[in-house]
One Martini backbone bead per residue (centre of mass of N, CA, C, O) as a GRO file, in nm:
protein
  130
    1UNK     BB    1   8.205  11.381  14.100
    2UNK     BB    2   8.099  11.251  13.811
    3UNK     BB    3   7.816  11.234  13.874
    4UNK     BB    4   7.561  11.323  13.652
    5UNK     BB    5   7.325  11.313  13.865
    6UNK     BB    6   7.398  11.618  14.019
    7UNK     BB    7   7.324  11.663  13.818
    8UNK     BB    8   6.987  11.801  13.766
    9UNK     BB    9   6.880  11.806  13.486
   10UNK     BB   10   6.984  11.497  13.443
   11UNK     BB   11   6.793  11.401  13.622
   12UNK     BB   12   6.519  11.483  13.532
   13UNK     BB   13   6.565  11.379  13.239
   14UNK     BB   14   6.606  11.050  13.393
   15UNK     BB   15   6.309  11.069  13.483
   16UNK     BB   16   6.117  11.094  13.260
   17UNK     BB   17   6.200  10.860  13.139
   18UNK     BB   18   6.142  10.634  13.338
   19UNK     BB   19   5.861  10.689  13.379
   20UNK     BB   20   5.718  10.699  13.106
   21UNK     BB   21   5.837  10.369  13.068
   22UNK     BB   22   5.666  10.279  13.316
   23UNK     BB   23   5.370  10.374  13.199
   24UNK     BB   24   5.428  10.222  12.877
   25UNK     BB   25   5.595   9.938  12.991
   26UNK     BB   26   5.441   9.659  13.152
   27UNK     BB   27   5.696   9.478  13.158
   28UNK     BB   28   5.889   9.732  13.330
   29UNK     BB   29   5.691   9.724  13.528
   30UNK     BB   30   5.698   9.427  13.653
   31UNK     BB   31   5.961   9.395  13.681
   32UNK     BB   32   6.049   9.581  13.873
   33UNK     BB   33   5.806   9.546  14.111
   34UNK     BB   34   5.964   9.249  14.181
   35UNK     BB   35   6.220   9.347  14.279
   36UNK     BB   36   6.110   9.508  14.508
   37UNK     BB   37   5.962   9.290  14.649
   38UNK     BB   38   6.193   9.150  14.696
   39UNK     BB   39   6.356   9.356  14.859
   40UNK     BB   40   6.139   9.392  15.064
   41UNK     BB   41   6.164   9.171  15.201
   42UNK     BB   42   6.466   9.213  15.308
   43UNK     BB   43   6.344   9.522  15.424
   44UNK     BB   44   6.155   9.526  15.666
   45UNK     BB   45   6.006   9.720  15.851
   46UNK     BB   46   5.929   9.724  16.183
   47UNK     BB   47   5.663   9.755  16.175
   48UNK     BB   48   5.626   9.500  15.945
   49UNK     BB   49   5.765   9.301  16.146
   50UNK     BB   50   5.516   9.346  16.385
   51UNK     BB   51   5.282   9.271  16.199
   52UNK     BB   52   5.361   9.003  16.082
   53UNK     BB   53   5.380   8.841  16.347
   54UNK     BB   54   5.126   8.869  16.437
   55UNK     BB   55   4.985   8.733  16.196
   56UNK     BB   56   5.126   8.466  16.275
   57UNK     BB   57   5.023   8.432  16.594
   58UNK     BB   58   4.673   8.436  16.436
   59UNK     BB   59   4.704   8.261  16.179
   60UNK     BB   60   4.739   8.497  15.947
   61UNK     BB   61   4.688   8.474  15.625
   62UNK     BB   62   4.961   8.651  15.476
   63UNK     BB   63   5.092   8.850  15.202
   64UNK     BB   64   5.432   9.006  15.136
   65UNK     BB   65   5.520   9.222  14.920
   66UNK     BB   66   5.272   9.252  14.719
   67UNK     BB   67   5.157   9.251  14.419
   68UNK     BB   68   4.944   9.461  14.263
   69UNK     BB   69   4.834   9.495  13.917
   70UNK     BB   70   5.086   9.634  13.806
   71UNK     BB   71   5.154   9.892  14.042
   72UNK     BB   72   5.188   9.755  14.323
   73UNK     BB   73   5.344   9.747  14.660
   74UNK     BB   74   5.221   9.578  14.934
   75UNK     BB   75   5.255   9.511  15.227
   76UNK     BB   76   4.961   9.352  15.250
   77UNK     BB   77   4.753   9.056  15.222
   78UNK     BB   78   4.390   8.942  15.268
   79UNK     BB   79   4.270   8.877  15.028
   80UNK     BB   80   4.089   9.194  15.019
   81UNK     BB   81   4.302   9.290  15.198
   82UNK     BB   82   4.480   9.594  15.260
   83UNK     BB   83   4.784   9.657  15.421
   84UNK     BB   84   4.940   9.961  15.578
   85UNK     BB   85   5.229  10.054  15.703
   86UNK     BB   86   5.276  10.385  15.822
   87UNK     BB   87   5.508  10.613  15.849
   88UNK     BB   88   5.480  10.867  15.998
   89UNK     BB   89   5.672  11.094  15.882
   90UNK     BB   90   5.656  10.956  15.546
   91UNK     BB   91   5.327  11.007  15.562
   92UNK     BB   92   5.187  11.236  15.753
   93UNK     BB   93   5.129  11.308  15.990
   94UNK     BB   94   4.960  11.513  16.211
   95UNK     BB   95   5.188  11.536  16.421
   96UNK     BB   96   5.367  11.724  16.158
   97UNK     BB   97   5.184  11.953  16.157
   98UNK     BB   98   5.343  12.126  15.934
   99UNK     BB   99   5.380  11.977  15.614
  100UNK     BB  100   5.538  11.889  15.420
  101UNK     BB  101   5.599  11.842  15.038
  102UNK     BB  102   5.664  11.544  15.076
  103UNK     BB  103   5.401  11.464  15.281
  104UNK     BB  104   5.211  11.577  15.090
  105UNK     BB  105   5.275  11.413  14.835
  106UNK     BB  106   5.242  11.134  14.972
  107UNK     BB  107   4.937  11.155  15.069
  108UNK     BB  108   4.861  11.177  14.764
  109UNK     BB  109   4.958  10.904  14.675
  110UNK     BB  110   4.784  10.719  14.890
  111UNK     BB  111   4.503  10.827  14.828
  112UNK     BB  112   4.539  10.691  14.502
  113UNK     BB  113   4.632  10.407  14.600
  114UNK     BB  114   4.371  10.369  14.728
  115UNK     BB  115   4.101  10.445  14.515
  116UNK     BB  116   4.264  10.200  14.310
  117UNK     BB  117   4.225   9.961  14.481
  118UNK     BB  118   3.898   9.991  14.559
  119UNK     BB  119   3.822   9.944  14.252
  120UNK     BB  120   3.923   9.686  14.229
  121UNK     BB  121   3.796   9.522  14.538
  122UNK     BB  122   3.963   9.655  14.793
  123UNK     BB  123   4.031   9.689  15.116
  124UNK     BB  124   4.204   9.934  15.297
  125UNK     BB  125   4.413   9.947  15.524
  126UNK     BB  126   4.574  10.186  15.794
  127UNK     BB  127   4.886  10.213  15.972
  128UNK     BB  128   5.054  10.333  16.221
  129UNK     BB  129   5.361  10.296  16.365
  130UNK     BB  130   5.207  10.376  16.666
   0.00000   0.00000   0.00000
């Protein structure tokens, strides 16, 4: 009840800030991205977890939850191949069209970092977990 974050406002306000920070402070925004992928690692998607087997069945080397430019953390990585596998509902499949502004919105973010990932020169490929 007491939680100040509950307040619309506040949270906004400490999103702003936290944003800000994120992309003014290269250090910080590496700290983060290192834990994230740390824990990513301990919480991986079934999907990630059907696709890391396959890939390890293949004895393809990739690497899994890894920070790529101080900027992102990707499913996996294979050389420059960056392989991202993408839930259906929270990434906007086509087959829950008229999608959310939440599913516009990831859909649009997916597309920047395919977009920024792609400029690095890496391929990216994306798969739907179904």
């Amino acid at each position: 009840m007491n939680n100040p974050m509950k307040n619309k406002e506040t949270a906004l306000k400490v999103g702003k800030i936290v944003s800000n920070r994120y992309w003014s402070d290269e250090e910080y925004r590496t700290k983060l991205l290192r834990n994230k992928a740390a824990t990513s690692k301990k919480s991986m998607t079934k999907p990630e977890l059907l696709c890391k087997q396959l890939l390890e069945d293949l004895n393809i080397n990739a690497e899994y939850q890894v920070e790529v430019k101080s900027k992102f953390i990707v499913d996996f990585r294979i050389g420059n191949i960056i392989l991202q596998v993408d839930g259906e509902y929270w990434h906007g499949h086509p087959r829950f069209e008229p999608l959310t502004d939440r599913q516009i919105a990831q859909r649009k973010r997916d597309a920047a970092q395919d977009k920024y990932l792609i400029a690095c020169g890496y391929r990216v490929v994306r798969i739907w977990e179904n």
